[in-house]
PDB file as gemmi writes it, atoms N, CA and C in Angstrom:
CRYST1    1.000    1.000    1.000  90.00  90.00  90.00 P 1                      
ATOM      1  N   UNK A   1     147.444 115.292 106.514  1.00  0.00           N  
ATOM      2  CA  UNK A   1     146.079 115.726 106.731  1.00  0.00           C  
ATOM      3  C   UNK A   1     145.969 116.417 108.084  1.00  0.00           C  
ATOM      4  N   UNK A   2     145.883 117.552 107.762  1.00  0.00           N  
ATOM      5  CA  UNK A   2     145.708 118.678 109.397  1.00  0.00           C  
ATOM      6  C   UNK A   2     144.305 118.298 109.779  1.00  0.00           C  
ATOM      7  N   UNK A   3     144.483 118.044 110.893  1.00  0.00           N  
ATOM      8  CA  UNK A   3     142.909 117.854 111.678  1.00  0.00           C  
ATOM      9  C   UNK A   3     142.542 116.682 111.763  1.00  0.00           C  
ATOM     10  N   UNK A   4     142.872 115.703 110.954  1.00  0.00           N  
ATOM     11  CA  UNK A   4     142.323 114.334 110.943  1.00  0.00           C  
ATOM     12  C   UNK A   4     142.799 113.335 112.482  1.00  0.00           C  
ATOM     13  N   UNK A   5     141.902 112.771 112.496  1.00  0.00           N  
ATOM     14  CA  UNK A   5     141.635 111.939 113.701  1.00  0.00           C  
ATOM     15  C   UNK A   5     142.737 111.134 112.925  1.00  0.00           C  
ATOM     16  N   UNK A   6     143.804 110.865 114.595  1.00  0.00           N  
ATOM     17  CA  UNK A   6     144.925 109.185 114.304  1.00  0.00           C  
ATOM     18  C   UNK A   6     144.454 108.188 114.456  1.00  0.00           C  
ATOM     19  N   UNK A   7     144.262 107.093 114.123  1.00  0.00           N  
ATOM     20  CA  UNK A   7     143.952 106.069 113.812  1.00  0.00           C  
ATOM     21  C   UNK A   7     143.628 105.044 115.154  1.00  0.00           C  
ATOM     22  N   UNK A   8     142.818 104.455 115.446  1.00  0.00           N  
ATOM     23  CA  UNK A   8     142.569 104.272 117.169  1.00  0.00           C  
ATOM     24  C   UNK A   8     143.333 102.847 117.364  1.00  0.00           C  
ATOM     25  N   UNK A   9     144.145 102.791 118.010  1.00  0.00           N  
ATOM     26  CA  UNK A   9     144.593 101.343 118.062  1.00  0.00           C  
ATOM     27  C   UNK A   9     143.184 100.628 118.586  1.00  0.00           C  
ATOM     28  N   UNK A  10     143.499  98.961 118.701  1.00  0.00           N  
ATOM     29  CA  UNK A  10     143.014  98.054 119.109  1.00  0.00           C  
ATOM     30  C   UNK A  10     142.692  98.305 120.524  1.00  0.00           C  
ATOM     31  N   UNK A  11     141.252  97.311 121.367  1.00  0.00           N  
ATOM     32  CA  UNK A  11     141.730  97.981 122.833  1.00  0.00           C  
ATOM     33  C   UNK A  11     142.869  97.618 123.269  1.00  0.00           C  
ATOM     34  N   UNK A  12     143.602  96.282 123.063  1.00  0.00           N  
ATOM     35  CA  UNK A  12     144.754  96.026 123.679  1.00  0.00           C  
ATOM     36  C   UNK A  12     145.719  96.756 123.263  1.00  0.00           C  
ATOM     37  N   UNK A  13     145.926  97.399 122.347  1.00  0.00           N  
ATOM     38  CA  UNK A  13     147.286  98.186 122.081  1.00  0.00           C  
ATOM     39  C   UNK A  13     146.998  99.560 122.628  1.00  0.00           C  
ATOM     40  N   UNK A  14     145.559 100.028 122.641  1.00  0.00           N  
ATOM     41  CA  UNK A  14     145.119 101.214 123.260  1.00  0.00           C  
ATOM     42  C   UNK A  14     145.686 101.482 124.891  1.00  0.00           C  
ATOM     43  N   UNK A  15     145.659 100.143 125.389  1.00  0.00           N  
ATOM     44  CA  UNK A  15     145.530 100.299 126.768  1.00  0.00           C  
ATOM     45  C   UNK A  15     147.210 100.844 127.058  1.00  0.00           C  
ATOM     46  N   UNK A  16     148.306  99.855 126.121  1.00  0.00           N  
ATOM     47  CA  UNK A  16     149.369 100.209 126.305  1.00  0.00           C  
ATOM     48  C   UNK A  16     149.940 101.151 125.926  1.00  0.00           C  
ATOM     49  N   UNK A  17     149.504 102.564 124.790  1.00  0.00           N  
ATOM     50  CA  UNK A  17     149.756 103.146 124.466  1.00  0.00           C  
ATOM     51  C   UNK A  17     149.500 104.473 125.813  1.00  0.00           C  
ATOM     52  N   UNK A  18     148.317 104.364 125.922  1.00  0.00           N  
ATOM     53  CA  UNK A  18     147.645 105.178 126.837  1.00  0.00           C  
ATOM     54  C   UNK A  18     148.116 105.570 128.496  1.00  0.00           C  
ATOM     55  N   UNK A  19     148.557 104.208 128.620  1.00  0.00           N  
ATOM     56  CA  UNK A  19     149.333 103.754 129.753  1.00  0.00           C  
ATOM     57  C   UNK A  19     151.006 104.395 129.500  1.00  0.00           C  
ATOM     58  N   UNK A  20     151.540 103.966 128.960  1.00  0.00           N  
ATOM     59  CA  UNK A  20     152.902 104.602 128.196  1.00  0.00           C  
ATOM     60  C   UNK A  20     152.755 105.945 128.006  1.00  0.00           C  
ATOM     61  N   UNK A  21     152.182 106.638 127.649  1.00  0.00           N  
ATOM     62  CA  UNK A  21     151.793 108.177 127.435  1.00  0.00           C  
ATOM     63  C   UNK A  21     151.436 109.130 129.239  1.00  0.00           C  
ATOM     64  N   UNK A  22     150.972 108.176 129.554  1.00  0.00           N  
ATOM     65  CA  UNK A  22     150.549 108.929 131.395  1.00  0.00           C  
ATOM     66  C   UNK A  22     152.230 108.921 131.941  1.00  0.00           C  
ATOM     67  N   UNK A  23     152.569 107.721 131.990  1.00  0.00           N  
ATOM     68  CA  UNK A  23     154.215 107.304 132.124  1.00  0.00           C  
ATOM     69  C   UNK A  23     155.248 108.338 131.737  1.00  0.00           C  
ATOM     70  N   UNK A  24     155.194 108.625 130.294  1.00  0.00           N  
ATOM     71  CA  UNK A  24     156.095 109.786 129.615  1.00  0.00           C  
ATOM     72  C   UNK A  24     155.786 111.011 130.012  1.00  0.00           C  
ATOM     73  N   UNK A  25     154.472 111.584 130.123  1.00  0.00           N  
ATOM     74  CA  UNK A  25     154.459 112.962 130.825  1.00  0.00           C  
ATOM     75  C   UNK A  25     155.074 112.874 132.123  1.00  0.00           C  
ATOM     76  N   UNK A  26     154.618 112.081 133.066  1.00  0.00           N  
ATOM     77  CA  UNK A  26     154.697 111.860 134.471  1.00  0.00           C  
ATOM     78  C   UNK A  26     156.202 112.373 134.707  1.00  0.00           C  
ATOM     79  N   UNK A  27     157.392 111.141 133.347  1.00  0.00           N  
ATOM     80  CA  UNK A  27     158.510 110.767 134.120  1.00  0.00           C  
ATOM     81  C   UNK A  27     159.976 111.537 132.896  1.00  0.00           C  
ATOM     82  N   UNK A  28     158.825 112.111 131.955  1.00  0.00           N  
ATOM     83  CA  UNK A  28     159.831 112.484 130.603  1.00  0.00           C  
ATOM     84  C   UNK A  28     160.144 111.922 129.767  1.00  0.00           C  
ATOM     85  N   UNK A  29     160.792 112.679 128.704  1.00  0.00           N  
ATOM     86  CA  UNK A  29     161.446 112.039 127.997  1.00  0.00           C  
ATOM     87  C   UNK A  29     162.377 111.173 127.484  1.00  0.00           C  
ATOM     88  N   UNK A  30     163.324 111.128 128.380  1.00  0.00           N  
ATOM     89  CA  UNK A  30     163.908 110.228 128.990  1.00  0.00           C  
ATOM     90  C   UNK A  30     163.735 108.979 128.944  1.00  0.00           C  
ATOM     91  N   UNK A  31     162.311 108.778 129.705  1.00  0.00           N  
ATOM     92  CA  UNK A  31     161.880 107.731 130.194  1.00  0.00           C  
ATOM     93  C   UNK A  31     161.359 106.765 128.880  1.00  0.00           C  
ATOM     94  N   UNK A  32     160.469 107.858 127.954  1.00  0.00           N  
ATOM     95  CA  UNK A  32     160.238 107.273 126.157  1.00  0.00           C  
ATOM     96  C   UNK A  32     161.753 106.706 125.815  1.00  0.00           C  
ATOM     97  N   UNK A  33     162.586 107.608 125.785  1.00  0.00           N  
ATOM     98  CA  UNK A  33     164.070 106.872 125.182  1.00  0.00           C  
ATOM     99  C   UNK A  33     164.524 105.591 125.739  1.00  0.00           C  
ATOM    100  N   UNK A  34     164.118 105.515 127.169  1.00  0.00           N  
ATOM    101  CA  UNK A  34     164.694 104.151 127.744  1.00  0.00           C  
ATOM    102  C   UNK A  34     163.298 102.741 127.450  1.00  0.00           C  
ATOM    103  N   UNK A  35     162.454 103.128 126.952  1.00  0.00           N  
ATOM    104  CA  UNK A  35     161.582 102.468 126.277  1.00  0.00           C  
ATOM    105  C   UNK A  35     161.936 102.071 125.234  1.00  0.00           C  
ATOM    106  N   UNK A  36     162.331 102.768 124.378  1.00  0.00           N  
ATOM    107  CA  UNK A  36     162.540 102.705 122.826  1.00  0.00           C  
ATOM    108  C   UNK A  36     163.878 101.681 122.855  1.00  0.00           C  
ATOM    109  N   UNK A  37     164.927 102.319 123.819  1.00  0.00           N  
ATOM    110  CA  UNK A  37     166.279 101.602 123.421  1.00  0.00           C  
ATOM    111  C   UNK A  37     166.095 100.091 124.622  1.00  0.00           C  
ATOM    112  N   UNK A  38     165.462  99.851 125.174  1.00  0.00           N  
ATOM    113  CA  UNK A  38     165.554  98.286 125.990  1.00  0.00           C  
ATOM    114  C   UNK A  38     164.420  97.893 125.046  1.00  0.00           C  
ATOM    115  N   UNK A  39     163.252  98.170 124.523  1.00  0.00           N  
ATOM    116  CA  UNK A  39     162.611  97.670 123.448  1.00  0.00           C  
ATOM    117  C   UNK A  39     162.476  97.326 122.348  1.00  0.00           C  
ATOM    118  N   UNK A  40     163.953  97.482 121.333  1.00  0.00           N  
ATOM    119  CA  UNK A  40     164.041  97.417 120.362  1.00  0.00           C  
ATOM    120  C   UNK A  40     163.936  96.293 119.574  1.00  0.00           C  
ATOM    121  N   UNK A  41     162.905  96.366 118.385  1.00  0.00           N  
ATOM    122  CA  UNK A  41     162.649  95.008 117.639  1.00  0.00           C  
ATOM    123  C   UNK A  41     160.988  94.443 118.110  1.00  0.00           C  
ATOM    124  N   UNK A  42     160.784  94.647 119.650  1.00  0.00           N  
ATOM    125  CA  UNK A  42     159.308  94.436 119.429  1.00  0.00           C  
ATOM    126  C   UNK A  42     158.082  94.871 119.266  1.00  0.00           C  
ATOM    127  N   UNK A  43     157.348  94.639 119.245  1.00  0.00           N  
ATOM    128  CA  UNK A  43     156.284  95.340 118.327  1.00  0.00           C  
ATOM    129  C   UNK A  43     155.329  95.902 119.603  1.00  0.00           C  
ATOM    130  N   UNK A  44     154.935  95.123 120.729  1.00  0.00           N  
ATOM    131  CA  UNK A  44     154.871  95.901 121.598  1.00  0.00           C  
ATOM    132  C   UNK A  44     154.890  97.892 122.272  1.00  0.00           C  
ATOM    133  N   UNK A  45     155.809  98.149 121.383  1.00  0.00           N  
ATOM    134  CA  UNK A  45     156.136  99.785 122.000  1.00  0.00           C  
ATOM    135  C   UNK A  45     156.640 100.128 120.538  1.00  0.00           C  
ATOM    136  N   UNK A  46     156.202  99.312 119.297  1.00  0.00           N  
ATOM    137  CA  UNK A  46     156.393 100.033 117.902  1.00  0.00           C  
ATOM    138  C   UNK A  46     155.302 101.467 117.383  1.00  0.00           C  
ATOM    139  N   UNK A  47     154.845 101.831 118.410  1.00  0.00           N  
ATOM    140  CA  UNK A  47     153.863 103.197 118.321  1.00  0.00           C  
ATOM    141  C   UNK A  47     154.794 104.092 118.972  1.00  0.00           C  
ATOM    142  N   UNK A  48     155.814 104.017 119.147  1.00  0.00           N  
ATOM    143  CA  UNK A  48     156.935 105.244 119.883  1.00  0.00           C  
ATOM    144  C   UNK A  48     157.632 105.659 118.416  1.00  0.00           C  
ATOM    145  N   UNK A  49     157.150 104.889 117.461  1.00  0.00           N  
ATOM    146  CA  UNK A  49     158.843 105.541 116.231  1.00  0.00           C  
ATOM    147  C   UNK A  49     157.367 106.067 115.338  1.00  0.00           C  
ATOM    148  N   UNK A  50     157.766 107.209 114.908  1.00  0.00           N  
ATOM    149  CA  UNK A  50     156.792 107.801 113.885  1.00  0.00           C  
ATOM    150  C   UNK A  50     156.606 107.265 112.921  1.00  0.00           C  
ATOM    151  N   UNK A  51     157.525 106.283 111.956  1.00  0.00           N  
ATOM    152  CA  UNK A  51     156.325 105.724 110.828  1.00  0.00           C  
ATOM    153  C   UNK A  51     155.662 104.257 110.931  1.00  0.00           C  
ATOM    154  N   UNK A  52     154.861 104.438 112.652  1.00  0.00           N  
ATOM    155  CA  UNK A  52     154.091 103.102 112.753  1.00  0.00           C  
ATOM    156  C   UNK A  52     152.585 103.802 112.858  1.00  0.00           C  
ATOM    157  N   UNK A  53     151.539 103.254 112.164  1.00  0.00           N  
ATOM    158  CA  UNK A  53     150.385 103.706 112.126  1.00  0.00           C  
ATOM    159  C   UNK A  53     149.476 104.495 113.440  1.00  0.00           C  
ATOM    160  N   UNK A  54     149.915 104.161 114.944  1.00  0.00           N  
ATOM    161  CA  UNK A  54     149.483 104.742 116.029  1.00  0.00           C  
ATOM    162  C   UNK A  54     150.430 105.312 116.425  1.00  0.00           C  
ATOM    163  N   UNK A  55     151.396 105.836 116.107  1.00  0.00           N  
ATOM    164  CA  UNK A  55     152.646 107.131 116.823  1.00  0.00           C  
ATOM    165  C   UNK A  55     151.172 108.516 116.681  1.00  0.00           C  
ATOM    166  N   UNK A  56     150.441 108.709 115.753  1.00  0.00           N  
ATOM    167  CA  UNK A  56     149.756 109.954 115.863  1.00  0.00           C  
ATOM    168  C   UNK A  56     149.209 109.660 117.018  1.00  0.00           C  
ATOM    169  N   UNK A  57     148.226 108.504 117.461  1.00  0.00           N  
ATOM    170  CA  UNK A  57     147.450 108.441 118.352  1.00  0.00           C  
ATOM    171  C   UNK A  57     147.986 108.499 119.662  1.00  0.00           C  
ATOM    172  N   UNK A  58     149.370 107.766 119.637  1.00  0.00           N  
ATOM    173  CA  UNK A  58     150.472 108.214 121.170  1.00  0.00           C  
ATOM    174  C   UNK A  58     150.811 109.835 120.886  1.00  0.00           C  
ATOM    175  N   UNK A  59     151.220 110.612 120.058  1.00  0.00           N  
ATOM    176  CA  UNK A  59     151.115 111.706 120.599  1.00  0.00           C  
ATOM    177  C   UNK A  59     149.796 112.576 121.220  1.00  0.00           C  
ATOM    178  N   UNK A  60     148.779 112.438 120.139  1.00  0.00           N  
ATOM    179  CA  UNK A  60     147.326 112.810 120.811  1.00  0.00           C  
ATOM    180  C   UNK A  60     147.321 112.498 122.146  1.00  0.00           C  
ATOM    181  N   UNK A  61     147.508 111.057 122.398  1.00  0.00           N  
ATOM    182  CA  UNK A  61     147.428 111.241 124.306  1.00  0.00           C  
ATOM    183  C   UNK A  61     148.664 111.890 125.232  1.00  0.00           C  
ATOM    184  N   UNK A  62     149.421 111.985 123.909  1.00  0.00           N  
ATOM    185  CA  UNK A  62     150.553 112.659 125.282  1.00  0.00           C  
ATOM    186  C   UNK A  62     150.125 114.043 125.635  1.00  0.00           C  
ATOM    187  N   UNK A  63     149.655 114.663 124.383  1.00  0.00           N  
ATOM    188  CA  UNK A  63     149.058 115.936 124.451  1.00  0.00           C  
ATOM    189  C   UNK A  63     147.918 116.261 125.754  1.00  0.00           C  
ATOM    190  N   UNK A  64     146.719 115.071 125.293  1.00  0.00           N  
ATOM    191  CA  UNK A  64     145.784 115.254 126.428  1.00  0.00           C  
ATOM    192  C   UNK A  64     146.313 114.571 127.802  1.00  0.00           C  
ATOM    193  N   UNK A  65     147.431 113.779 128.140  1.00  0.00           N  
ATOM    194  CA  UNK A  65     147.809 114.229 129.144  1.00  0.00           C  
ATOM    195  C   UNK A  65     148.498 115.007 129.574  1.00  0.00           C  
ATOM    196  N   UNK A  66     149.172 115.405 128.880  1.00  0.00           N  
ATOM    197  CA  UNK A  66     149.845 117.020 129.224  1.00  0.00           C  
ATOM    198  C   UNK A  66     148.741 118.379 129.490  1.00  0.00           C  
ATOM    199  N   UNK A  67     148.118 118.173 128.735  1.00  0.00           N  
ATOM    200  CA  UNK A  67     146.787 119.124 129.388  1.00  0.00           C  
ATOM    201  C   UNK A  67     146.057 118.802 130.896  1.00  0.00           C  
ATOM    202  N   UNK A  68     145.567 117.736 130.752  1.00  0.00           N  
ATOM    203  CA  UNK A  68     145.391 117.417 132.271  1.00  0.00           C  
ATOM    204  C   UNK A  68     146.259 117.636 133.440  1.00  0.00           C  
ATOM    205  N   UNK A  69     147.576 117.384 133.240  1.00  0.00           N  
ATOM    206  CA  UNK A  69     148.355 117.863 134.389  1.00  0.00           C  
ATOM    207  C   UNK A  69     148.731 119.195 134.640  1.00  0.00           C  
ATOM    208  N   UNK A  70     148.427 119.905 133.728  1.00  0.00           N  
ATOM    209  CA  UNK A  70     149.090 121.585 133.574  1.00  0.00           C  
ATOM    210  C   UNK A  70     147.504 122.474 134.115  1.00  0.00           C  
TER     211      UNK A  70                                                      
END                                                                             
């Protein structure tokens, strides 16, 4: 679905997603990979792999923070 709003996490998962997304522009990509691979298995940072229901909503903020800094 083009255009459709991603799905809003919870506030608590919001906060960490949001937070994680300022982090990844800031520090790269990189920095997502060393997330993903010391995180593996918890559910915590399961919005980094695309078929978890808020990966759309972590990219949306990576986007709008990538706009803000540019």
């Amino acid at each position: 679905m083009e255009g459709a709003l991603p799905i809003l996490p919870p506030p608590d998962i919001r906060m960490i997603v949001d937070k994680t997304a300022r982090y990844v522009v800031k520090n790269g990509p990189a920095f997502e990979q060393r997330i993903i691979s010391s995180c593996q298995g918890t559910l915590k940072f399961s919005f980094l792999h695309s078929d978890d229901p808020y990966h759309a909503y972590y990219k949306h903020r990576i986007s709008e923070a990538r706009a803000v800094t540019n």
